[in-house]
FIKEDREN-311125 format. One record per atom (N, C-alpha, C): x, y, z; atom name; residue in three letters; residue number from 0. Coordinates in nm, 2 decimals, decimal comma. Example, Ala and Ser with C-alpha at 12.3 -4.5 7.8 and 13.67 -1.06 7.14 Angstrom:
// FIKEDREN-311125
> 1,32 -0,57 0,78 N Ala 0
> 1,23 -0,45 0,78 CA Ala 0
> 1,32 -0,33 0,78 C Ala 0
> 1,28 -0,22 0,71 N Ser 1
> 1,37 -0,11 0,71 CA Ser 1
> 1,29 0,00 0,79 C Ser 1
This chain:
// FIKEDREN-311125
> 0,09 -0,12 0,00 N Unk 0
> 0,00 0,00 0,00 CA Unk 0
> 0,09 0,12 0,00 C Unk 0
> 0,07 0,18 -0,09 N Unk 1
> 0,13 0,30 -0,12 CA Unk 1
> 0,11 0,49 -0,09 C Unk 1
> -0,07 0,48 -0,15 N Unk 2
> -0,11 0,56 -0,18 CA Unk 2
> -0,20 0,60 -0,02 C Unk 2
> -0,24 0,72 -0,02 N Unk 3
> -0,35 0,80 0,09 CA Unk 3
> -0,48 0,74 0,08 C Unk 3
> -0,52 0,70 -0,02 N Unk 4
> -0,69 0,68 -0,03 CA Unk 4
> -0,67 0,52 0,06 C Unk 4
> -0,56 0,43 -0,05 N Unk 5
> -0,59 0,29 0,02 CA Unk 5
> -0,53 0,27 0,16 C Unk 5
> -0,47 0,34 0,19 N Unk 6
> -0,43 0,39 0,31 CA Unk 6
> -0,55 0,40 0,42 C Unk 6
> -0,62 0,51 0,40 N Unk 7
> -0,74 0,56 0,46 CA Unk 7
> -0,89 0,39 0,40 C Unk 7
> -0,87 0,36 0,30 N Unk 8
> -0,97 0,25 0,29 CA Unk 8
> -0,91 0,11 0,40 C Unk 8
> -0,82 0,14 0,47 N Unk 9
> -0,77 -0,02 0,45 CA Unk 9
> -0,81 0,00 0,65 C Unk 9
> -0,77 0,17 0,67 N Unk 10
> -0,84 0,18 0,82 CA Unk 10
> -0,95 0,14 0,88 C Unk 10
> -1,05 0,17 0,71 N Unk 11
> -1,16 0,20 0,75 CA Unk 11
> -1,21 0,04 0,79 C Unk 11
> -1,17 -0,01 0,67 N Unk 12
> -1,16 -0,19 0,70 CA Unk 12
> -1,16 -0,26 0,83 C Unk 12
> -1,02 -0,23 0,90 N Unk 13
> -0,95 -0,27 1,02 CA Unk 13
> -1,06 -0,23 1,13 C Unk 13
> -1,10 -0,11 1,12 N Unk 14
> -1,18 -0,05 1,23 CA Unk 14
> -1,34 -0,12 1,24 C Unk 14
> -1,36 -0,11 1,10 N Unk 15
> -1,53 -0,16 1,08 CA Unk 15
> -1,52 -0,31 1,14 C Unk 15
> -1,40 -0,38 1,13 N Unk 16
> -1,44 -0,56 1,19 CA Unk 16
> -1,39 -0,54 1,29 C Unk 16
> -1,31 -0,42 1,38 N Unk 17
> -1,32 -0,45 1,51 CA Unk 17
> -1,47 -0,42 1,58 C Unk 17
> -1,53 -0,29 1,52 N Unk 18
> -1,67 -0,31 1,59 CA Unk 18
> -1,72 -0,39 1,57 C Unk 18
> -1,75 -0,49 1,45 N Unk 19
> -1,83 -0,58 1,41 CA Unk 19
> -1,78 -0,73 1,51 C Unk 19
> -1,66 -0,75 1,55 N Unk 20
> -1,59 -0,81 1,64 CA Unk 20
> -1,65 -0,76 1,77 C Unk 20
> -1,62 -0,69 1,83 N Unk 21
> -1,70 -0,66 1,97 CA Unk 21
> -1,84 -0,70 1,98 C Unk 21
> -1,90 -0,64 1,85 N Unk 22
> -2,08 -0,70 1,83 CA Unk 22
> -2,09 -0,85 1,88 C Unk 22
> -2,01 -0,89 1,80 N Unk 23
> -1,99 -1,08 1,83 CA Unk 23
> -2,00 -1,14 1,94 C Unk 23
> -1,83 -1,03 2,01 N Unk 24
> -1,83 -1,09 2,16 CA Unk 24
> -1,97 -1,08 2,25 C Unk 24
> -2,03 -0,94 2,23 N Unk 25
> -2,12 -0,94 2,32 CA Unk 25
> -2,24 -1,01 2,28 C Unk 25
> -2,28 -1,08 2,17 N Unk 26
> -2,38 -1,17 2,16 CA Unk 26
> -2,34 -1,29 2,23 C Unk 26
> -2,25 -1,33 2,31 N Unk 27
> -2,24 -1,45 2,37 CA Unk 27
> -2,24 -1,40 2,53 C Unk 27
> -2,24 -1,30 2,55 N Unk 28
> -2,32 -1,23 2,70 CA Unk 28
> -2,49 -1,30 2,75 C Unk 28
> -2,44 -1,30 2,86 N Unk 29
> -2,62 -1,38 2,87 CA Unk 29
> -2,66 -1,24 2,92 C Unk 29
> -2,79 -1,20 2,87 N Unk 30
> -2,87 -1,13 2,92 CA Unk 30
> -2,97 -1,19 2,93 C Unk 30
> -3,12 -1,12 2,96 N Unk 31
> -3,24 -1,16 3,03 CA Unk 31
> -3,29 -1,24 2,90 C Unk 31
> -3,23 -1,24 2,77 N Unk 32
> -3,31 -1,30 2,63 CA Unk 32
> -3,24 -1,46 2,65 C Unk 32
> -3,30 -1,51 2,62 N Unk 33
> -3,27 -1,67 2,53 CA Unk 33
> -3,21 -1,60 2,40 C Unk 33
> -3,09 -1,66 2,37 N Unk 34
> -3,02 -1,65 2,25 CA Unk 34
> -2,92 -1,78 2,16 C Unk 34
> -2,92 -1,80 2,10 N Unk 35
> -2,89 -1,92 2,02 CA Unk 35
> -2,71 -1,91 2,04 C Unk 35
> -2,71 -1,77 2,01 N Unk 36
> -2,56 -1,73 2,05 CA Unk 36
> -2,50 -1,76 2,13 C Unk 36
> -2,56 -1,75 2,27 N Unk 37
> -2,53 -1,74 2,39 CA Unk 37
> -2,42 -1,88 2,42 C Unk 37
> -2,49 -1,96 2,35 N Unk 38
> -2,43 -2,10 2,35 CA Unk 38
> -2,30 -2,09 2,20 C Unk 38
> -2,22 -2,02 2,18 N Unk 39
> -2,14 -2,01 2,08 CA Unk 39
> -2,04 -2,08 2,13 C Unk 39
> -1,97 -2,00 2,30 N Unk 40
> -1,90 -2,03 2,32 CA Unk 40
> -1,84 -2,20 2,41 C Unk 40
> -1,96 -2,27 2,37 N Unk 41
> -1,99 -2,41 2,42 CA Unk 41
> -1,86 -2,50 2,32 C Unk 41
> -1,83 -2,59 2,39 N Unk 42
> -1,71 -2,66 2,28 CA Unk 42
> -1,78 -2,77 2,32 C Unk 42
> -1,76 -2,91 2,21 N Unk 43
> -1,86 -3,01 2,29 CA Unk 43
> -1,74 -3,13 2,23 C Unk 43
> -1,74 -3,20 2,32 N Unk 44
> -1,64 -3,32 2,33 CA Unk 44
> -1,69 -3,44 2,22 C Unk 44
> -1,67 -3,48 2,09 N Unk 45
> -1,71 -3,54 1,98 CA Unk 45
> -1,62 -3,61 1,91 C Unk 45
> -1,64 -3,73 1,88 N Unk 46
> -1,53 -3,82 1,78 CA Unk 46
> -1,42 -3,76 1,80 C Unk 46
> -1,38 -3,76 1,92 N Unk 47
> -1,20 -3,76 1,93 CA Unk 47
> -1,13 -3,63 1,95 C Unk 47
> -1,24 -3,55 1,94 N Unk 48
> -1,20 -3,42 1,90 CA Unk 48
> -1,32 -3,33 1,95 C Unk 48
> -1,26 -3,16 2,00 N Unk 49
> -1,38 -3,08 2,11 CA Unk 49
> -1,43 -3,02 1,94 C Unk 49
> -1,53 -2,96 1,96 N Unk 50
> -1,60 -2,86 1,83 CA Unk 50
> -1,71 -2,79 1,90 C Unk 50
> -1,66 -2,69 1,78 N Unk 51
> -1,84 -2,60 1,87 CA Unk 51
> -1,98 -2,67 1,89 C Unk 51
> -2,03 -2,62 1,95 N Unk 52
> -2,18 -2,71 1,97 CA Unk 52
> -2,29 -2,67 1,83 C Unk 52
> -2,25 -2,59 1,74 N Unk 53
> -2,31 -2,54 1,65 CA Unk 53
> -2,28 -2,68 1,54 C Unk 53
> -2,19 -2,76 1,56 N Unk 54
> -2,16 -2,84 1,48 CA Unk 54
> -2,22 -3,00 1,50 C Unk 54
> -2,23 -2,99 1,60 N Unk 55
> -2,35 -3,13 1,65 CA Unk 55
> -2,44 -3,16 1,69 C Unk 55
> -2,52 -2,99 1,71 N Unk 56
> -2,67 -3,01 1,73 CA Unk 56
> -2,68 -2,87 1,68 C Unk 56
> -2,84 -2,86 1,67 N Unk 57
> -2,95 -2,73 1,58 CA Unk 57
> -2,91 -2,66 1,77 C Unk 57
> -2,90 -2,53 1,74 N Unk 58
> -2,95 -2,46 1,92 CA Unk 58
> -3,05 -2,34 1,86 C Unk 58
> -3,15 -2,37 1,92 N Unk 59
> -3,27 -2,24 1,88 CA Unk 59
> -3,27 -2,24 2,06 C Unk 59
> -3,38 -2,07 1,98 N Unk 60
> -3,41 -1,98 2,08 CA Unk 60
> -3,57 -2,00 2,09 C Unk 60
> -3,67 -2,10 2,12 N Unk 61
> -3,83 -2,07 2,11 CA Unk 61
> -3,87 -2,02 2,20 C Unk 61
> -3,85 -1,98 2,31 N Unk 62
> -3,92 -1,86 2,39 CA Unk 62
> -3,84 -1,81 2,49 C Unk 62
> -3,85 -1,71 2,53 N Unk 63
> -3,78 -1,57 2,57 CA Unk 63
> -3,67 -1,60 2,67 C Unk 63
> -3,66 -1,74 2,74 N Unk 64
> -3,60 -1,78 2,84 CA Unk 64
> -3,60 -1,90 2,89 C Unk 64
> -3,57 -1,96 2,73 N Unk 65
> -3,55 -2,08 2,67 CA Unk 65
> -3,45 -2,12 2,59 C Unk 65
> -3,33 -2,15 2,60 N Unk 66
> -3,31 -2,26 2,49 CA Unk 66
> -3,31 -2,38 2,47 C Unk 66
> -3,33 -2,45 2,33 N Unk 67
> -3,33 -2,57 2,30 CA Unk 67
> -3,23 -2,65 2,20 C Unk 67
> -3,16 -2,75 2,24 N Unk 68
> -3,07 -2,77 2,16 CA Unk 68
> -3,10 -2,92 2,08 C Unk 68
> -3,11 -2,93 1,99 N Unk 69
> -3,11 -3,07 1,92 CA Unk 69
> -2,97 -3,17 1,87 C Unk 69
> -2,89 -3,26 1,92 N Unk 70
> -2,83 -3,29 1,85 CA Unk 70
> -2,86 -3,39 1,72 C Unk 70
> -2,74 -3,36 1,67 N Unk 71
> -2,79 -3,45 1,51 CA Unk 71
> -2,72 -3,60 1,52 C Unk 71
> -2,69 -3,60 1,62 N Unk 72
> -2,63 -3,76 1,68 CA Unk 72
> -2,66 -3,80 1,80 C Unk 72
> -2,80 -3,87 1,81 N Unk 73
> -2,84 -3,87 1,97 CA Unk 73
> -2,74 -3,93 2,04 C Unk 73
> -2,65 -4,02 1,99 N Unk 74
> -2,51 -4,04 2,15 CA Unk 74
> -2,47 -3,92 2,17 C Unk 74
> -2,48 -3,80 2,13 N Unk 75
> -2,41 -3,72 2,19 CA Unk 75
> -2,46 -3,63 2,31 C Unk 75
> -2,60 -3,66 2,32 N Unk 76
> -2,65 -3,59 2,41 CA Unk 76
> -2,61 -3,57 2,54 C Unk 76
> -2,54 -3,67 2,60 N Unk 77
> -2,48 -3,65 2,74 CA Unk 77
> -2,35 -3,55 2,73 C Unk 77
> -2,27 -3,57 2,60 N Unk 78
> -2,17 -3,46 2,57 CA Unk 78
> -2,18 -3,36 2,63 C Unk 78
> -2,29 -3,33 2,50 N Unk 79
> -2,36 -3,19 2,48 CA Unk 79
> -2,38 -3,14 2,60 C Unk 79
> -2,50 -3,20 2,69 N Unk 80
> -2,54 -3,17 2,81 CA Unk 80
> -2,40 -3,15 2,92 C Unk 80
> -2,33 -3,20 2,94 N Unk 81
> -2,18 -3,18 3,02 CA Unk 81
> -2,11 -3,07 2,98 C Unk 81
> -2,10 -3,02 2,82 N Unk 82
> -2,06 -2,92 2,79 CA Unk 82
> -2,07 -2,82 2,78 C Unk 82
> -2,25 -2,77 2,80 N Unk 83
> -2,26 -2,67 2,85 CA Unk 83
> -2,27 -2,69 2,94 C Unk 83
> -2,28 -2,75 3,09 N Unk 84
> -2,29 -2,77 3,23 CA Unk 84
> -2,13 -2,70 3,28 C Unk 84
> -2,02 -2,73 3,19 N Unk 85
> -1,89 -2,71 3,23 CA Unk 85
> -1,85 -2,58 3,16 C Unk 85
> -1,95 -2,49 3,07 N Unk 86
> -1,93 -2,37 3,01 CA Unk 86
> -1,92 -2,26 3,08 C Unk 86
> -1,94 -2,28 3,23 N Unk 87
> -1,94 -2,18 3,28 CA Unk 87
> -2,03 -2,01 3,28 C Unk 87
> -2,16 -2,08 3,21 N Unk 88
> -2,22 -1,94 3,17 CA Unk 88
> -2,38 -1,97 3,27 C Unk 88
> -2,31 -2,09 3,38 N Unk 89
> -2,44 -2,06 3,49 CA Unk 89
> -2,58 -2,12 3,43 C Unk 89
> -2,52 -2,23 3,35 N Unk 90
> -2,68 -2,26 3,28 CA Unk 90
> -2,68 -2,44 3,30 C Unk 90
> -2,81 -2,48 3,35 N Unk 91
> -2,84 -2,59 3,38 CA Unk 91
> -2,93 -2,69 3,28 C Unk 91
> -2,84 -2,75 3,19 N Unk 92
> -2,97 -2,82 3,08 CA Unk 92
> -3,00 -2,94 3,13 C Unk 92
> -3,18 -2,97 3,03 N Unk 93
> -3,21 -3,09 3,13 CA Unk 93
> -3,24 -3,19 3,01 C Unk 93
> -3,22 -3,29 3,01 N Unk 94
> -3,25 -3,37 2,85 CA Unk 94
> -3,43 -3,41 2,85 C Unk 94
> -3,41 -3,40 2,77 N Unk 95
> -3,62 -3,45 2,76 CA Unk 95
> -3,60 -3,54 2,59 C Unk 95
> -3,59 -3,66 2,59 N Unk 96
> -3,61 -3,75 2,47 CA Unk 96
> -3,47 -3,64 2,37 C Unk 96
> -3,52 -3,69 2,29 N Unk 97
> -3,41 -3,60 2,17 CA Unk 97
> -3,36 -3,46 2,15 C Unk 97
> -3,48 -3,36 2,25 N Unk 98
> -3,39 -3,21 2,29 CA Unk 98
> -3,34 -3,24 2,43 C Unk 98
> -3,29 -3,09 2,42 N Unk 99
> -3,22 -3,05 2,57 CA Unk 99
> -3,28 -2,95 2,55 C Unk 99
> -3,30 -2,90 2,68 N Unk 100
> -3,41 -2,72 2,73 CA Unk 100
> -3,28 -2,69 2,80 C Unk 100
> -3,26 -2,55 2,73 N Unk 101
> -3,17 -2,50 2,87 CA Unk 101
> -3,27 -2,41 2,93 C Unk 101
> -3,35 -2,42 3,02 N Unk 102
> -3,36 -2,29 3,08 CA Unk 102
> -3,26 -2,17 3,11 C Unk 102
> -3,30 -2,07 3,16 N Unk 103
> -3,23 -1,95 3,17 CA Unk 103
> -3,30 -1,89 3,28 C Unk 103
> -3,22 -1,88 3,42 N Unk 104
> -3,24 -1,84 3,55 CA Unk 104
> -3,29 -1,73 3,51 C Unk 104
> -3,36 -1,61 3,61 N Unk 105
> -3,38 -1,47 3,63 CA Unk 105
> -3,19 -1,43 3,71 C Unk 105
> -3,16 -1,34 3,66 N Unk 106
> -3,03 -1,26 3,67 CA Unk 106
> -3,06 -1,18 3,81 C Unk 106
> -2,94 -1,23 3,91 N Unk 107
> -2,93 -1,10 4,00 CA Unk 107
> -2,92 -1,03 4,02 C Unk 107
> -2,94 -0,89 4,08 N Unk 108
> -2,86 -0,77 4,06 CA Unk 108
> -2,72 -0,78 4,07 C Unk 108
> -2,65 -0,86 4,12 N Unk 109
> -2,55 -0,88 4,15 CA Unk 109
> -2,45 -0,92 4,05 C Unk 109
> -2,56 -1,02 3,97 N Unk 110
> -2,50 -1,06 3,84 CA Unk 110
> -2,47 -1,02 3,75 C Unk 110
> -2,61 -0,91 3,70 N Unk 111
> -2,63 -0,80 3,64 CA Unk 111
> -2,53 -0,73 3,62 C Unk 111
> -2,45 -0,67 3,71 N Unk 112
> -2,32 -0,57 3,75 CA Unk 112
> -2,18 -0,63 3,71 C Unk 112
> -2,21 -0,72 3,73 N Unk 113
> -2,05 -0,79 3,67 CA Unk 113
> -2,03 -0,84 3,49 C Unk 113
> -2,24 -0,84 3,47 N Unk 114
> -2,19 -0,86 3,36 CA Unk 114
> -2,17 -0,74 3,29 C Unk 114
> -2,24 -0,65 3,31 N Unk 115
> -2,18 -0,48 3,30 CA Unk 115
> -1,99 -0,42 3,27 C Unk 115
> -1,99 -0,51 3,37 N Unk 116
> -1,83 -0,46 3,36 CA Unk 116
> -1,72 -0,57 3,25 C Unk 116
> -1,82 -0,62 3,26 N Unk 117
> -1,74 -0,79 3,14 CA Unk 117
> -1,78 -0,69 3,00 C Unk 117
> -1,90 -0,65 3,00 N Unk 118
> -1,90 -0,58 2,84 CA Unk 118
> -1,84 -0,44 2,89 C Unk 118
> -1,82 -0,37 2,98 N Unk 119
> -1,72 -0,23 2,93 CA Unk 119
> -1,58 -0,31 2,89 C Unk 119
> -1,54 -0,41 2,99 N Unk 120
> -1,42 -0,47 2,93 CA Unk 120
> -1,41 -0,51 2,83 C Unk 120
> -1,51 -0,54 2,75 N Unk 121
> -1,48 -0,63 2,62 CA Unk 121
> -1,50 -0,53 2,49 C Unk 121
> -1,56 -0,36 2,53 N Unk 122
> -1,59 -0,27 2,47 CA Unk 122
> -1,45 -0,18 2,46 C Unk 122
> -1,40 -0,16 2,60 N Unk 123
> -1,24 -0,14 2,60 CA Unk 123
> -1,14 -0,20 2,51 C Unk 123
> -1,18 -0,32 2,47 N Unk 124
> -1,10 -0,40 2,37 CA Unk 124
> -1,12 -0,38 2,25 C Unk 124
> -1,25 -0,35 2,22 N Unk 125
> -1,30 -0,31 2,09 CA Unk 125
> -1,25 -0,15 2,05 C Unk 125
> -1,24 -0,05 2,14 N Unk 126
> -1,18 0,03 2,12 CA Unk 126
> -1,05 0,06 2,09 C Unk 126
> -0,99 -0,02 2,19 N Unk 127
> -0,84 -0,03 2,17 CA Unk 127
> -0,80 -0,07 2,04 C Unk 127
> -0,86 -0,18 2,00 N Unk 128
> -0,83 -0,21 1,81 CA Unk 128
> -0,89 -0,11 1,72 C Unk 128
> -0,98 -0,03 1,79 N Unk 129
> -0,98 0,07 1,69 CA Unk 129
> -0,87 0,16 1,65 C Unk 129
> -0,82 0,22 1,79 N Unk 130
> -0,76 0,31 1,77 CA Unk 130
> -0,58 0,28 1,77 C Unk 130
> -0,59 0,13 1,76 N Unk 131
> -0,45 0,06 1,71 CA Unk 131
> -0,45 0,09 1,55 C Unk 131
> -0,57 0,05 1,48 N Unk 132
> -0,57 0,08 1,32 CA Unk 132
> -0,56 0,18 1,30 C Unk 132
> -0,56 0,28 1,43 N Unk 133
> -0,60 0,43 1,33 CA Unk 133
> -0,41 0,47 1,40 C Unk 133
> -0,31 0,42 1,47 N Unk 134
> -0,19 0,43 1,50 CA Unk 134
> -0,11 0,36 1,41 C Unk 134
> -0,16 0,28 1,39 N Unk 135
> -0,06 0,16 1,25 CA Unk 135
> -0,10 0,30 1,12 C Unk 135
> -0,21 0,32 1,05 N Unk 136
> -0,22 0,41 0,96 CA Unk 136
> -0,16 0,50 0,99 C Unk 136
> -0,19 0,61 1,07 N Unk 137
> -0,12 0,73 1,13 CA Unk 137
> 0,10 0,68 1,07 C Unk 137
> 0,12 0,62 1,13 N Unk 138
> 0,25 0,58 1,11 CA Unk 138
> 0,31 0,56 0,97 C Unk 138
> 0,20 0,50 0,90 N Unk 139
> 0,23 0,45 0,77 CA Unk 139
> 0,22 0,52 0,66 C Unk 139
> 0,15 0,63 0,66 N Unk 140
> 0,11 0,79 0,62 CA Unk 140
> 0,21 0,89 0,62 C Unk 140
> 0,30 0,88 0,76 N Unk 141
> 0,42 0,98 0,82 CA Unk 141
> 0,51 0,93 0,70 C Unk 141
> 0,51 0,75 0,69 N Unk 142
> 0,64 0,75 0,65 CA Unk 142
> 0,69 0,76 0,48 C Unk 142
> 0,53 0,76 0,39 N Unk 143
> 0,50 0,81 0,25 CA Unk 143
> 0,59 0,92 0,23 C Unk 143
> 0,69 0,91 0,11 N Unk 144
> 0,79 0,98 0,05 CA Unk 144
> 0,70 1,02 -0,10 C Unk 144
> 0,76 1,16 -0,07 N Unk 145
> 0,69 1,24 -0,23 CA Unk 145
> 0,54 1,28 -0,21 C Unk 145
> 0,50 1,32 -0,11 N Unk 146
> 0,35 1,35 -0,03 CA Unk 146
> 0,35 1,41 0,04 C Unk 146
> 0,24 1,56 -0,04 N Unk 147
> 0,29 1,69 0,00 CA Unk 147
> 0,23 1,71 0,19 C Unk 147
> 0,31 1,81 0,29 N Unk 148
> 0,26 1,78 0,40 CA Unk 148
> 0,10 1,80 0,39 C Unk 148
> 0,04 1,89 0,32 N Unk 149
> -0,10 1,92 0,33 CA Unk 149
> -0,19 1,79 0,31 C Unk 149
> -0,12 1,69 0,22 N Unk 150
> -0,20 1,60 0,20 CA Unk 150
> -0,19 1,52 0,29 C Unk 150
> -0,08 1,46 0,36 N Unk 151
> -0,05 1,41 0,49 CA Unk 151
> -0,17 1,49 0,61 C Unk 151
> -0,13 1,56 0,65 N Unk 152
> -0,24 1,66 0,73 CA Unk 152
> -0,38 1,62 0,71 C Unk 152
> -0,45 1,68 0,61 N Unk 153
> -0,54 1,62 0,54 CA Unk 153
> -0,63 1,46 0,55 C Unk 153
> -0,51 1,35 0,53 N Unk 154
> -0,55 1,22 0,59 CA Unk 154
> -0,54 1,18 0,72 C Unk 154
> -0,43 1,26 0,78 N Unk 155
> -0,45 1,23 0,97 CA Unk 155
> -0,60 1,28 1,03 C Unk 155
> -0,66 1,39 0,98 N Unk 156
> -0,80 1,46 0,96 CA Unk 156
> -0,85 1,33 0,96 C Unk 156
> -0,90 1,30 0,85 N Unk 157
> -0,97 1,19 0,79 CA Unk 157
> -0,96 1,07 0,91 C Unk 157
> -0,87 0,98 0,94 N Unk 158
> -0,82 0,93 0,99 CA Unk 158
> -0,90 0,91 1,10 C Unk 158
> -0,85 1,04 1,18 N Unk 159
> -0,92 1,06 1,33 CA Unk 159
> -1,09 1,09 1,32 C Unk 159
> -1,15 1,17 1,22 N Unk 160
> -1,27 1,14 1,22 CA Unk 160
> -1,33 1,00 1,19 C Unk 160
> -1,26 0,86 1,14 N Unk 161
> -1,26 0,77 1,13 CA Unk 161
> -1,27 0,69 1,23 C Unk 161
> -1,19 0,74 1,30 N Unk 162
> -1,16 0,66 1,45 CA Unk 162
> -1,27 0,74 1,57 C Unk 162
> -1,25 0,80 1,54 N Unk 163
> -1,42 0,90 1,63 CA Unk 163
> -1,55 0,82 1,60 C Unk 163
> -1,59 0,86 1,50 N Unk 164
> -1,71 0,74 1,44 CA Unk 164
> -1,73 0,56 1,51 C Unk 164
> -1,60 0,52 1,47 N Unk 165
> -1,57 0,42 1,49 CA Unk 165
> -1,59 0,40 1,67 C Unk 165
> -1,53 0,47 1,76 N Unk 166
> -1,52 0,45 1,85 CA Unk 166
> -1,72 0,51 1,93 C Unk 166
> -1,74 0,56 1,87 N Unk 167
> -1,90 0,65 1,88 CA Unk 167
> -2,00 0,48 1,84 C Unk 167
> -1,95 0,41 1,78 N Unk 168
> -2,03 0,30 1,75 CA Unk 168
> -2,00 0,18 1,84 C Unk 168
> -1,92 0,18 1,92 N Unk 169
> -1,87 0,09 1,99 CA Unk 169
> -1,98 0,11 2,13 C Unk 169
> -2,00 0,25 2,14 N Unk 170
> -2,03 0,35 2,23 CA Unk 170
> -2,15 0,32 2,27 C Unk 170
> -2,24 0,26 2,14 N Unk 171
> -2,35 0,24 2,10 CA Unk 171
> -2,40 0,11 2,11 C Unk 171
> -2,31 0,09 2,07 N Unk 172
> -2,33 -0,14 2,12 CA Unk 172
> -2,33 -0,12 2,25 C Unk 172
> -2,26 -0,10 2,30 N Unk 173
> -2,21 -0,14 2,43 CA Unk 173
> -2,34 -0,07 2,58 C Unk 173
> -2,39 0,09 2,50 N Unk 174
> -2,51 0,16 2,56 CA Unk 174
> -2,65 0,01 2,57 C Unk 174
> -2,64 0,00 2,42 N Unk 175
> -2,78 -0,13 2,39 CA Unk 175
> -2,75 -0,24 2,49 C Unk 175
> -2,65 -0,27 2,52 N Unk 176
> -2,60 -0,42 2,53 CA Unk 176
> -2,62 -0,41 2,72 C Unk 176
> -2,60 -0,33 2,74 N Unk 177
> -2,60 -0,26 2,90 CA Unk 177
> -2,75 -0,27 2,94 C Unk 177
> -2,85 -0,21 2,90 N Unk 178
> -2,97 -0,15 2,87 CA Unk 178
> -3,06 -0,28 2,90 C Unk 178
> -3,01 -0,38 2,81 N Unk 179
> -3,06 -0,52 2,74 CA Unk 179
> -3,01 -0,60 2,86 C Unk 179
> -2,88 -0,61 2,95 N Unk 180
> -2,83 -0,62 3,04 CA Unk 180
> -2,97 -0,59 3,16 C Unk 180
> -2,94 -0,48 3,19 N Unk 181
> -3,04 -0,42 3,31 CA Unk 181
> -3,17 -0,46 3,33 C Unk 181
> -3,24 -0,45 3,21 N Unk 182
> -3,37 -0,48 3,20 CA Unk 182
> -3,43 -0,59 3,29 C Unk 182
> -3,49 -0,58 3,37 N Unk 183
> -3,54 -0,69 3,47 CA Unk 183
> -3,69 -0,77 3,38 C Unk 183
């Protein structure tokens, strides 16, 4: 990369999949919803080898404080069921014939608050890669030979309004995701 524009497109890039990356993280947050998501982070012990749980059973969401997981290999149901039991996300499934129900407790206030601070943390991270793309560019820009200073100038402008935006959307996930959080 040579030029200012791809310079400034390639920011824009780095920044947009870090917010779109934080979005991710926080869809495996439990909040007060049943989410299919929620269970992303499930690894499930299978032919020899761990895999996501997306890979051995269907996981829907049918009502608000419910999930249901189907495997597509009934031996594996006891897995499954162990593996989210050992996920650490506080959830207790119960097998009924061919599904599993996870219920989904009511949230403490207690619990509430930590998980508050697990998404400013993970919002902090999303920032921070923002404004690493917009430091790597910034740098890469300085070191452009035969590029008048105004133009230079000009794209650190750009740049930072790039990274403002960027960081303003982070701002935004993280407001909804809190909100969504609280909700009793």
């Amino acid at each position: 990369m040579s030029t200012i524009p791809e310079l400034v497109k390639h920011a824009r890039e780095l920044m947009h999949k870090a917010v779109e990356s934080t979005k991710r993280e926080l869809q495996g947050i439990r909040s007060g919803k049943a989410s299919p998501q929620l269970l992303d982070v499930v690894r499930v012990e299978a032919y020899g080898s761990t895999v996501p749980i997306t890979q051995v059973a269907l996981v829907s969401a049918p009502e608000p404080r419910m999930i249901t997981v189907q495997p597509f290999d009934k031996g594996l149901a006891q897995a499954i069921e162990k593996a989210i039991r050992d996920a650490g996300l506080g959830l207790n499934p119960a097998s009924q014939g061919t599904v599993i129900r996870v219920p989904l407790p009511m949230l403490s206030e207690e619990r509430r608050k930590e998980l508050v601070k697990v998404v400013h943390k993970l919002a902090e991270e999303g920032k921070i890669a923002v404004r690493h793309a917009r430091t790597d560019t910034l740098s890469r820009i300085k070191k452009l030979e035969r590029i008048p200073e105004d133009d230079k100038t000009r794209a650190e402008k750009e740049i930072q309004k790039l990274t403002d935006e960027h960081v303003k959307q982070v701002d935004q996930v993280i407001a909804a995701k809190e909100a969504e959080i609280m909700e009793v």
